[in-house]
N, C-alpha and C positions, 0 to 999 in steps of 0.2 A: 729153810729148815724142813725136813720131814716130820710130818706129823704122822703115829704108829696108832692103832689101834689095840687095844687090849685081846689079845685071843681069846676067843669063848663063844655061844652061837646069839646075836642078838641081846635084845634088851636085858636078857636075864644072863648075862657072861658075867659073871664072880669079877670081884675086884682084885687082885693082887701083881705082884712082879715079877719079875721076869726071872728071879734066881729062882733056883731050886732048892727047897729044905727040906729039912727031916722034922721037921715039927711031929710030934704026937697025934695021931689018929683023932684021937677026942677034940684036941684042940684045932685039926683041920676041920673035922666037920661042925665045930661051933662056930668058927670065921666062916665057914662057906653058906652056915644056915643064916645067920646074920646077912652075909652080900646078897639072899637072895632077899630078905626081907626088904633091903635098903633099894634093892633095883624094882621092886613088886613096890615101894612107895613114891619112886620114880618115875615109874609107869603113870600110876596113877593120876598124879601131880603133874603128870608131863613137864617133868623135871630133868634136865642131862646135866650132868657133873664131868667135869677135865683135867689132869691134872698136865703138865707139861715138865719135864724132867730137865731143864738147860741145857745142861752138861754131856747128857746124851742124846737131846734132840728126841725125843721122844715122848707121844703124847699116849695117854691113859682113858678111854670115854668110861663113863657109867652112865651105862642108859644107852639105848637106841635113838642117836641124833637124825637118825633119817625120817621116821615118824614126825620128827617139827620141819619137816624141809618138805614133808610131803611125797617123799618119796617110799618105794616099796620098803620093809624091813631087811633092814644089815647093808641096804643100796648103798649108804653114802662111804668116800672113801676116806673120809676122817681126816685127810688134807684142809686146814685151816684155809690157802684159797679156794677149793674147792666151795667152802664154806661162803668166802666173800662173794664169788661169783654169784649166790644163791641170794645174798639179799639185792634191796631196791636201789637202782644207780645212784639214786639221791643220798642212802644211806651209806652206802660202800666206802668210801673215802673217808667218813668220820668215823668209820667202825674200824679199817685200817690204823687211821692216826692215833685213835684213843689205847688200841694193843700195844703197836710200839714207843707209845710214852707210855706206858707202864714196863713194857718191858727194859725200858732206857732207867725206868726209877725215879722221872720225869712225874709219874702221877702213880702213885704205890696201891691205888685201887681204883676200880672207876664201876657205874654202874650203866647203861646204857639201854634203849627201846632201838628196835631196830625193823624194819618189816621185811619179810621175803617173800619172795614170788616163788607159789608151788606153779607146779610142772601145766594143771589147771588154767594156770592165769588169776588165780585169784590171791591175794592178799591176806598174810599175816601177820600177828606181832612175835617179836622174839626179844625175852629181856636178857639181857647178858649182863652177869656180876664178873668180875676178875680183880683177883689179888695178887701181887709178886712178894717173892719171898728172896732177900736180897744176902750175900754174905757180905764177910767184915772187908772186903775190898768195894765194896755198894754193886757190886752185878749181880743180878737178876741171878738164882741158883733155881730158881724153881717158880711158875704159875700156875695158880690154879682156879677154877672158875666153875659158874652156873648158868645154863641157857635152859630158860621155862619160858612156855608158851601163854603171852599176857592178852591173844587176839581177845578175848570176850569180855573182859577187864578195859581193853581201849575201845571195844565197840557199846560197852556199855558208858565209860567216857564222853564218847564222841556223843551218844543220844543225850545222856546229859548236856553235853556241851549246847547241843542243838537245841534242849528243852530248855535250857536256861536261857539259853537265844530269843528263841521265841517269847519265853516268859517275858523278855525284858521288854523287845518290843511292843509284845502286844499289852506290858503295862502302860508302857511310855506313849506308847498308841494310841489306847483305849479314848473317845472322846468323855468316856463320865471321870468323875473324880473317883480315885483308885489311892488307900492310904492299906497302908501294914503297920500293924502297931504291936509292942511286946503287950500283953495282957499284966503282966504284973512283973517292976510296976510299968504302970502304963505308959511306955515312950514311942514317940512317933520314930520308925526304924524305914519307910521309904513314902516319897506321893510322889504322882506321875503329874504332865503337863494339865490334867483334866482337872485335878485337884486345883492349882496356880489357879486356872482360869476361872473356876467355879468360886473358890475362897477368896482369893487376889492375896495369898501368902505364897512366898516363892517356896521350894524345897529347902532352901536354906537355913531360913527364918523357922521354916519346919521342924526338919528333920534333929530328933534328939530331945525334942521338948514333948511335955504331958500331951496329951492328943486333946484330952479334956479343955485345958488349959486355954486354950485359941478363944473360946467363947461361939463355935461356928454354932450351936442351938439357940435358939431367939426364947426358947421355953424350957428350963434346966428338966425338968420333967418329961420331956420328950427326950433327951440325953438318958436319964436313968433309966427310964426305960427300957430303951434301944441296948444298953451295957448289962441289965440285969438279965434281959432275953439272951443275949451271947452269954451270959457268964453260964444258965441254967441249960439249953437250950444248945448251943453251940452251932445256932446259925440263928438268922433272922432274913426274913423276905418281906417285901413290900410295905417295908414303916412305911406312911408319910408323913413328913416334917418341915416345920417351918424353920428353917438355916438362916444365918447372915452371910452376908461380904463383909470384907476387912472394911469396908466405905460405909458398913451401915445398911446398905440396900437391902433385902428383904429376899429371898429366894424359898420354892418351894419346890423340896428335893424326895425323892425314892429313897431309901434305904435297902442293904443289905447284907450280909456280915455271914463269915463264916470262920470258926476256932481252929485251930492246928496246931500240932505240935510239930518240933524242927530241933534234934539236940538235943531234948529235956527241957525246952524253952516253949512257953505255952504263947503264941501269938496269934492276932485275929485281923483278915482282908476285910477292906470296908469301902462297899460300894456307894456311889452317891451320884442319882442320873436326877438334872435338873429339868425340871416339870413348869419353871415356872409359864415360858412362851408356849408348849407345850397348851397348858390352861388357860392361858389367853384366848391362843388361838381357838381352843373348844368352845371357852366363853364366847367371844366374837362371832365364832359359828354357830352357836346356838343362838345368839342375838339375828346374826343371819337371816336362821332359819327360819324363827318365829318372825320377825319382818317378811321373809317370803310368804310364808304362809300367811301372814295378815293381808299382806297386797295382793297376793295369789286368791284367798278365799272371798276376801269383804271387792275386790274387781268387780265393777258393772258389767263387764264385758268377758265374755267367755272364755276360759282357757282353757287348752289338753295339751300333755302330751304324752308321746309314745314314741314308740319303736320306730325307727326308716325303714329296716330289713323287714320285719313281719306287721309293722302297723297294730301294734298290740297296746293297748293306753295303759299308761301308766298311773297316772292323776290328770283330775277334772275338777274345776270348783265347782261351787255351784250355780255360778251364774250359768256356767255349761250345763247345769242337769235343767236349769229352767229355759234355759233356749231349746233344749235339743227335747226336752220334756222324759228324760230318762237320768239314773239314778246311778252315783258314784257308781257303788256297787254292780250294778250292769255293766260299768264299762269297763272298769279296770279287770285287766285282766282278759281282756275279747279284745280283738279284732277290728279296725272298723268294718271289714267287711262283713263279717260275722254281726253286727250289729244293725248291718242293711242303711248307715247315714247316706250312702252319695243314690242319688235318684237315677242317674248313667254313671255306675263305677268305671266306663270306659275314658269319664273326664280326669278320672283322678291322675293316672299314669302321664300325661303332660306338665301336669303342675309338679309333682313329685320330680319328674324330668329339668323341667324348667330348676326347679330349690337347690336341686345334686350341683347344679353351674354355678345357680346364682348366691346361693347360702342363705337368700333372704327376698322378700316376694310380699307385696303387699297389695292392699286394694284387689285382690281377687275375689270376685263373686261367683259361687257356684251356688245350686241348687241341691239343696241336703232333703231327705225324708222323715216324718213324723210317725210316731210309732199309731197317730192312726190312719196313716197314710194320703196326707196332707204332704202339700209341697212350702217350704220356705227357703226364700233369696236371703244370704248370708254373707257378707262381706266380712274378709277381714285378713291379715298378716300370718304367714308362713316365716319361719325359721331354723334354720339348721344347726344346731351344735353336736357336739360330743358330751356326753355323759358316764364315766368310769369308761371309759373306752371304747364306748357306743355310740352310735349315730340314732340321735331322736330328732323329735320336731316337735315344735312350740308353735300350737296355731292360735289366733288370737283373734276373735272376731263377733259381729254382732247381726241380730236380724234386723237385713235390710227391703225387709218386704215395705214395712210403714214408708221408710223414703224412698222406693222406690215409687210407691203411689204417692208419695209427695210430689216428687218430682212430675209425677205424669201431669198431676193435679195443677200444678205451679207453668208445666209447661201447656196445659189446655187453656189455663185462665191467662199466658200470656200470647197466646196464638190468639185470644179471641180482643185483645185490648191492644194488638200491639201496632195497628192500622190506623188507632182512635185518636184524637185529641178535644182539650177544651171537652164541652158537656158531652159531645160522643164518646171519650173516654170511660168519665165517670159513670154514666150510663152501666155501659158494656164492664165497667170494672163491678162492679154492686151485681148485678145480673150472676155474674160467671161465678164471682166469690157465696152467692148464695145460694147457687146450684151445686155448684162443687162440693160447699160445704153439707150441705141440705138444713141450712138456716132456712128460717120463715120468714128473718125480715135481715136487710143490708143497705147502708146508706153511707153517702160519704159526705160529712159537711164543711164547712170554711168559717171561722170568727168572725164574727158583724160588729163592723167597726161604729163609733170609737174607742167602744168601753172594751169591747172583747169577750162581754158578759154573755151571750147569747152565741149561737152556733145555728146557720144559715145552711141547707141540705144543699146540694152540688145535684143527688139521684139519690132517688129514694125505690128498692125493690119491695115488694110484699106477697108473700106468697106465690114467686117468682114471674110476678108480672109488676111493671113501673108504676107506680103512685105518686099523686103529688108531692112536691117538694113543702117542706115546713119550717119553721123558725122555731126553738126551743129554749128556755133558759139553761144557763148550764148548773147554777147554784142548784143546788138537792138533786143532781142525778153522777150518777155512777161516770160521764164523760171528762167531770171535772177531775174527779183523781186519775186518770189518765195524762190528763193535759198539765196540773200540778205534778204528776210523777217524773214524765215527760216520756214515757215506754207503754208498756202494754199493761190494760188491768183487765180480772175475768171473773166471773161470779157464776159459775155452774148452776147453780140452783137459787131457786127465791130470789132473783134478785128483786123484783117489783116489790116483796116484803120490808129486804133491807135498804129500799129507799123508797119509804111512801111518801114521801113530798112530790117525787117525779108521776105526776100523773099520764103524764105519755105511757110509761113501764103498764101502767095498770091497763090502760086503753088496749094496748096491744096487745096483754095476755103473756108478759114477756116472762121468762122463767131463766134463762141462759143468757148472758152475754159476755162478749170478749170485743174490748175495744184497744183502740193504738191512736197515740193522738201524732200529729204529723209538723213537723217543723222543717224551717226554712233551711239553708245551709249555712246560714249566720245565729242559727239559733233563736228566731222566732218561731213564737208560734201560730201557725198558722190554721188549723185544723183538729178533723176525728176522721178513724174511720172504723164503723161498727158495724159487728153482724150477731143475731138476735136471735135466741127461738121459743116456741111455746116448752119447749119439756128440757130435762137439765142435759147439759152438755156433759158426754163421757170424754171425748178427745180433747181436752182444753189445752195441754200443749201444742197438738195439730193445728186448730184455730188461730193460735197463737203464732205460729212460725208463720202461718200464710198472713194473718193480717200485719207481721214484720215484714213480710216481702214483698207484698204490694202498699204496703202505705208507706215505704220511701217514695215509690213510685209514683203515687194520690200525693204526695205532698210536693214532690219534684214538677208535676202537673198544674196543682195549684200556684205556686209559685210561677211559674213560665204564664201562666195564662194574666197573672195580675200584673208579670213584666209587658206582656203582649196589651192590657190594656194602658197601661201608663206609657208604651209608647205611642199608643193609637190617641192619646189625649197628648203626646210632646210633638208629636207629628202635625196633629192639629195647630198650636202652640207655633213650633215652629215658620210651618208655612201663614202664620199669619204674621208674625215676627219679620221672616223673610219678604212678607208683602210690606208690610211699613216701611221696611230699612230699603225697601225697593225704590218705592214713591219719594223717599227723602232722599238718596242716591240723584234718583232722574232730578230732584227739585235742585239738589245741588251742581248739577252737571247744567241745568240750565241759567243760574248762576251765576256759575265759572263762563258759559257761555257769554251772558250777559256781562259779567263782567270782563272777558278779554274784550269783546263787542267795544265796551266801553273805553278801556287804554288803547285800542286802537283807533279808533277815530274819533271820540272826545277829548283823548289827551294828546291824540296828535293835533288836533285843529288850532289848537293854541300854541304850541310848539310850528307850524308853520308858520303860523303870525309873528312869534318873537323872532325864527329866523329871518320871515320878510322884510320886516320893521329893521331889523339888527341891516340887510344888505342894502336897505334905504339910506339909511344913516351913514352906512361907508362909504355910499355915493359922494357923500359931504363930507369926507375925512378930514381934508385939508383945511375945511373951515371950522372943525371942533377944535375947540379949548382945552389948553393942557393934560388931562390924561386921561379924555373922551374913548379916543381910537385905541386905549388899551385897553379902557373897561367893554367899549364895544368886543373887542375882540375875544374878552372874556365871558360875554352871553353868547356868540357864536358856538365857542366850544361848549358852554352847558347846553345850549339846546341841540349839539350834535350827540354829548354823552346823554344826554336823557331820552333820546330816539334809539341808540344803540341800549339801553336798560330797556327800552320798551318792548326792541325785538329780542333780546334774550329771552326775558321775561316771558312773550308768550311763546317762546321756541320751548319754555320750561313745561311751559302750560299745557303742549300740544303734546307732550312726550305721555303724560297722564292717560290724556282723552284718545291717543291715539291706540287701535287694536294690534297686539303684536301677532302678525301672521309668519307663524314659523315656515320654513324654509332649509333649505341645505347649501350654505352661505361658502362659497371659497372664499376664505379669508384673507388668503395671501391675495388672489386679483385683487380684492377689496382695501385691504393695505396698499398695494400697490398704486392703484388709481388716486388715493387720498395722498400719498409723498409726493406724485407725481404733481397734484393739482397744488400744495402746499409750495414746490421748488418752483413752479410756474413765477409765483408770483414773489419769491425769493431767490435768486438766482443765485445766490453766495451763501444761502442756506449750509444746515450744517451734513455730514457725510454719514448718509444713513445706509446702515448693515439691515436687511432683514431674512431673519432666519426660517426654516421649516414651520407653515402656521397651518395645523388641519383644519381640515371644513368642519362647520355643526350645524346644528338647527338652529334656524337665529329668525331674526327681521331684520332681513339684509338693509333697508331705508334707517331702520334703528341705530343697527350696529354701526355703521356708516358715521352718526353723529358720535359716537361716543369714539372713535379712531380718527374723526376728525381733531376733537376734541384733546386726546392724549396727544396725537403728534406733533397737534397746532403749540401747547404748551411746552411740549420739548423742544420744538424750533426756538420759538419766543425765548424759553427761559436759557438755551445756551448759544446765545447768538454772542456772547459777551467772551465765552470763553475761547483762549487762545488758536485751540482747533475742534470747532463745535463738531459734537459725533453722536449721533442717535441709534441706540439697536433696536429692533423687534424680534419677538420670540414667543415660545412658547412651548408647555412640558404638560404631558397627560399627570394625572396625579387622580388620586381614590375617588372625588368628588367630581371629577369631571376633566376638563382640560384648560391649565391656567394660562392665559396670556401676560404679555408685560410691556412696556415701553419704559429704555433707561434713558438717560441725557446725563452729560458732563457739563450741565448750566449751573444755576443759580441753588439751586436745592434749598431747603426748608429747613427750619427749627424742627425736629421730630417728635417736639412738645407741643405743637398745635397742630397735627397730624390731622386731632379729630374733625380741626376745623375746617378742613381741603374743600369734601363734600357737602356745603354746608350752600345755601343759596347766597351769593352778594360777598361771599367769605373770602378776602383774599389777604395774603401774607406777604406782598410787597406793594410799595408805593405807585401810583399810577404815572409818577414820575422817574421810577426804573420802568416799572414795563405797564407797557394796558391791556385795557379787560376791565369786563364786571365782575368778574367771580360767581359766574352762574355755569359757566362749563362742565368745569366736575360737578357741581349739583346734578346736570343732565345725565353727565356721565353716570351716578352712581343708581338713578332713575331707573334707567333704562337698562341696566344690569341686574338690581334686582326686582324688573319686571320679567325679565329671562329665569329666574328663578337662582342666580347667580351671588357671587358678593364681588367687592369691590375691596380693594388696600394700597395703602404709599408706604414708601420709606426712603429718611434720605439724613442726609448732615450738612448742614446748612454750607454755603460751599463748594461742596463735595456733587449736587447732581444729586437726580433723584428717580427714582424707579416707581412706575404703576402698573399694579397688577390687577386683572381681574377675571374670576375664575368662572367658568358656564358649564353648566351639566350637557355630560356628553349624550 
């Protein structure tokens, strides 16, 4: 369709149509002054009016539509796409659709926003009204329409939209509790998350109910309050009030409130920031604070601090103004340098160095100045923190001049004692500790036994030369409460007054004394040790530490010197003990002498007789009577087995008396030679294994018997079995290296084990096997004369194993 424009120049072109009349003069210029009022309130309004004709396709503007397009005046060409082309892509299409369903009759009016882009680049709005005017067939005979310019109408929109944006979050934000409530009557109309958390009512439970009504005032009087100041006042700042939780809890809250109107509707914001950890926290810091400052002021020990960057004090107790002998106020606020403390400020700059790494630094001593220029050694701990974003330092320290001459003190009086013992100690200790101190008098004594009542001197100094030693009582003097205390006691002044029973105190002139009494390390007691003067003692702690640190000493002396005589008296003791048991030894050794002496040739002499007499008489067999020649034959063999107990017997005997001279024993030759001498005289013996045997130190004449001994009985005991077999061996082990001898014979009950080694002790019949059963008795002899032990084990049977183990 074309769209026509109305002929006429611009915004102010007269309304009318295209035919020509003859209307009346008067009545043209009352319709032409009228279109111009209508186009002159056009303008204004930035109003365009349209009419659209159907039937002839032709459109009508009222008003300059190029003014809303942005374009120069009369520019636009009043073509409807002309028009579309001008708005925003996004809009185009639904501004298309919404014309031709109205002109279809589809939608008989419509109202629409629409934006377009001037020639600029910049964005407007443009509202368009359109109506169709349809005849009795329903087409579209006529449109007509309104485009007014709404840009400042949706930019004022849009800032609302955005203010109300924000409003909401940064209600629903806010972390205090945030209520809106109508004023009258009073309904709760919004609360934010802050509110929930702070009350523990949701919004729900909330919103729409009396605000009063909840019970959040724990004091209805803080409530009327707070409502009578909004109601008069129309804000309120800074209540504070004690509020509830829905639970009961207790919270103490801010208030604030502000009135407004909205509509004709009087409504009031009500702020509520919870205070109560807030107040904790101050209380707690307050508590704090005052605890710092009690431990910071009432400190024995010196504190400051100050600055890292300029060294400027901050605070100082006053332990610090009496060490340093200057006055809060002098410090804070200076400088150390400015205050002249380090005696070489060129030391400070390495410890400061050193603290930057370390954050923390203790036992440092330097040398500080006195403001009357006196030097003192000061020990003590550096520390580095942050404070409000600063780097200070916390020093913390004491004057260590006093122990330093303590020390010197402690290490003179132990350079001079430390060579000494017994009475040369004591001596030298009393001596040094009364110079040192500048006491008049020092002695160190020991309890005189048995009572313990009196106290026996050790060294007595006087007027720093040695004086005789003396005996004292200890009832009525000042040494006993030392010794019932069991530490140190001091009496600075008068003591000879507060104990005139002690007339020693009086003798001497004594005014001062500090004693320590001295005990054992099991808790006797053993001691004193005192130092004394004519005039009253100012250092009575100093005294005190030193007669602490030398009277463990005096009493650890004491003690050693009373062990050093009670051994010099068990020594005695002893070697006289050891001479008795000597003489009874030798007296018994001779004896054993006298009596082997004696079974050897007094009990053999008769034992030769019986046998002679017994070989007499078999001469004459033939002529003995019935069963002579058996009982004869039965004294023979006693008097052969009572010759054979004779020589075991002293073969036992000699094993004793004999000296084991050690040696480095091949054990295997030595086994060797003993199977050898054993198969000699048994030829069908049984078949001996012997295994790797290392050498040791032994007595090879010794050991010899007791490898006689074990092999002789593994021959004997398995001579019976099928195929007699004997091993040797042996295995190093913790204690030394064990030997053993097995046999597949006869083997033992392992319930009379104990009796193996036992003298005369045997565990078969002399009519299975013979023997006296003195063998392993030597055996086990002669092994723990090696320092050695001995053991069997076996199942009767079964064979039997003997071991016996010797230190390597």
């Amino acid at each position: 369709m074309a769209i026509r424009r109305k002929p006429g120049t611009g915004p102010s072109a007269r309304a009318g149509t295209t035919r020509r009349g003859k209307a009346p003069r008067a009545i043209t210029r009352s319709v032409g002054k009228r279109a111009d009022q209508l186009a002159l309130a056009q303008q204004a309004l930035g109003i365009v009016t349209w009419v659209w004709d159907v039937s002839l396709d032709r459109v009508t503007w009222y008003g300059d539509v190029s003014l809303l397009l942005g374009l120069p005046p009369s520019a636009f060409s009043g073509r409807f796409e002309d028009y579309l082309a001008r708005l925003h892509p996004e809009d185009r299409t639904a501004a298309r659709r919404v014309f031709i369903d109205c002109l279809k009759g589809l939608q008989p009016q419509y109202r629409t926003a629409e934006r377009v882009i001037w020639p600029d680049g910049s964005i407007h709005w443009l509202e368009a009204y359109g109506r169709g005017h349809y005849g009795m067939d329903g087409r579209a005979a006529r449109l007509t329409g309104v485009i007014s310019d709404i840009t400042d109408r949706k930019q004022g929109e849009a800032a609302l939209a955005v203010s109300r944006e924000l409003f909401s979050k940064a209600f629903d934000a806010a972390p205090i509790a945030l209520t809106v409530f109508q004023f009258e009557p009073r309904r709760v109309v919004e609360v934010n998350e802050g509110f929930e958390r702070l009350f523990g009512w949701s919004a729900a439970e909330t919103i729409g109910r009396d605000a009063l009504a909840l019970g959040l005032w724990i004091d209805p009087a803080d409530r009327d309050a707070f409502i009578r100041r909004l109601a008069d006042e129309g804000r309120v700042r800074g209540l504070r009030s004690r509020m509830r939780h829905r639970d009961g809890g207790e919270r103490i809250c801010e208030l604030a409130g502000d009135v407004f109107e909205s509509e004709g509707t009087t409504f009031a914001v009500c702020l509520a920031n919870d205070l109560t950890a807030v107040l904790e926290t101050q209380h707690a810091l307050q508590q704090s604070q005052r605890k710092y400052r009690a431990v910071f002021d009432s400190s024995p020990e010196a504190i400051s601090l100050f600055r890292a960057r300029d060294n400027v004090f901050l605070d100082v107790n006053p332990a610090w103004e009496v060490l340093t002998r200057r006055t809060r106020a002098e410090a804070v606020g200076q400088s150390v340098a400015a205050l002249g403390l380090w005696i070489d400020p060129a030391m400070r700059d390495p410890v400061i160095e050193r603290l930057r790494h370390e954050r923390r630094l203790t036992d440092i001593q330097v040398p500080l100045r006195l403001p009357d220029g006196e030097s003192m050694d000061v020990r003590g701990s550096w520390t580095l923190f942050e404070l409000d974003g600063e780097e200070c330092i916390a020093w913390i320290g004491h004057d260590n001049t006093e122990r330093r001459r303590g020390e010197e003190l402690v290490f003179n009086i132990a350079r001079g004692v430390s060579a000494a013992t017994g009475d040369a100690f004591f001596r030298s200790l009393v001596a040094h500790l009364a110079r040192e101190l500048g006491a008049d008098y020092a002695f160190v004594g020991a309890l005189a036994s048995p009572e313990n009542d009196h106290v026996r001197t050790l060294a007595f100094v006087r007027d720093g030369a040695p004086a005789p030693n003396f005996t004292y009582r200890l009832a009525g003097s000042p040494c006993i409460n030392a010794i019932e205390r069991r530490g140190s006691v001091s009496y600075p002044s008068s003591v000879a007054e507060q104990f005139p029973d002690d007339l020693g105190l009086i003798a001497l002139g004594a005014q001062g004394y500090v004693g320590t009494s001295l005990f054992s390390a099991s808790g006797e007691a053993l001691g004193i040790l005192v130092v004394m003067s004519r005039r009253p003692i100012e250092r009575v702690a100093y005294w005190h530490s030193m007669l602490d640190i030398f009277g463990t000493r005096a009493a650890a002396e004491i003690e050693r010197a009373d062990a050093e005589s009670r051994v010099r008296e068990l020594n005695v003791s002893l070697e006289k003990r050891v001479a008795e048991r000597t003489a009874a030894l030798e007296e018994a050794n001779r004896e054993l002498e006298s009596f082997s002496y004696s079974i050897s040739h007094d009990l053999r002499a008769p034992l030769r007789s019986i046998a002679g007499f017994a070989s007499l008489l078999r001469e004459q067999a033939p002529e003995l009577p019935g069963q002579s020649a058996r009982f004869l034959e039965r004294i023979e063999l006693g008097a052969t087995r009572m010759n054979e107990l004779i020589d075991d017997l002293l073969q036992f005997s000699s094993t004793a008396r004999h000296d084991v001279l050690k040696v480095q024993v091949d054990m295997a030759a030595l086994v060797s030679g003993v199977v050898a001498e054993l198969q000699s005289g048994t030829p069908s013996g049984p078949a001996t294994e012997i295994g790797d045997l290392p050498a040791i130190q032994g007595d090879a004449s010794l050991l010899r018997q007791v490898w006689l001994n074990l092999l002789g009985n593994a021959f004997k005991f398995s001579r019976h079995a099928s195929a007699p077999r004997v091993e040797v061996g042996a295995q190093r082990e913790a204690g030394g290296i064990c030997y053993w001898v097995r046999d597949n014979g006869a083997g033992f009950d392992a319930r009379y084990a104990d009796k193996l080694f036992g003298v005369f002790q045997r565990l078969h019949s002399e009519s299975e096997f013979e023997g006296t059963g003195v063998g392993l008795a030597i055996v086990r002899r002669i092994v723990e004369r090696h320092g050695g032990t001995v053991s069997a084990e076996s199942t009767s049977g079964a064979g039997a194993t003997f071991r016996f183990l010797l230190p390597a």
